[in-house]
N, C-alpha and C positions, 0 to 999 in steps of 0.2 A: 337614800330616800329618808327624809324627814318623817316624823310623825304629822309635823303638820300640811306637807305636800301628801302625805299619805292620808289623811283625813279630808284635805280640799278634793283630791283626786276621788274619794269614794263619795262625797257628799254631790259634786257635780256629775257625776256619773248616776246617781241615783235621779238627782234634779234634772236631770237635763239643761243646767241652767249654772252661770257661775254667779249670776244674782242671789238666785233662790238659795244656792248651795251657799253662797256671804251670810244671806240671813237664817239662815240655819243653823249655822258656825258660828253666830256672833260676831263678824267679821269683816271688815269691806271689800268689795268687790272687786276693787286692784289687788289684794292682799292675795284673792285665792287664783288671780289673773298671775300673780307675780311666783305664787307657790307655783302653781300649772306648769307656768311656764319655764321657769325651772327644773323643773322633775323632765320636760321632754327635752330639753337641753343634754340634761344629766342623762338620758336613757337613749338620749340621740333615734329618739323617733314622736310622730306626732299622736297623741294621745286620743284626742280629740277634732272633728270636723265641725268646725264653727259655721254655724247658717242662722243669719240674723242674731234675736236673741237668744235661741238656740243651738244645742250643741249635740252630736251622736259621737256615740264612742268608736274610733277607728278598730280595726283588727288588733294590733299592739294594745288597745284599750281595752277592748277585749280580754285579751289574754291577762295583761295588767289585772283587772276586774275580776276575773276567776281564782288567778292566782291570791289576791289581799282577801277573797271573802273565803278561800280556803283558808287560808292562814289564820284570819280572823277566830274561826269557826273551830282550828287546834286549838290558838290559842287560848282561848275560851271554855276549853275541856279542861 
């Protein structure tokens, strides 16, 4: 995992949104489409349930999600 699959993955996960999460990021919107979707390739599961332009975190995102904001939150100490 990337830094920046790891930043698109927490920024859309917060947003609910891979727009929001682009403009957030300073970023476009294929870019965190392209990070995304890469990271579930590489982790061979789906992160995220896409509905419209909305998005919920799967279980694996979930768990992904608690795991980087623990991490975060050592690292950070």
């Amino acid at each position: 995992m990337t830094d920046s699959q790891r930043n698109c993955f927490m920024a859309v996960a917060e947003h609910s949104s891979f727009s929001k999460a682009a403009e957030a990021l300073y970023v476009s919107q294929p870019a965190v489409s392209k990070n995304i979707s890469t990271l579930e390739a590489e982790l061979q599961v789906t992160l995220f349930d896409r509905q419209g332009k909305y998005v919920l975190l799967t279980k694996a995102g979930e768990i992904l999600l608690s795991f980087l904001t623990e991490y975060n939150r050592e690292y950070d100490a």
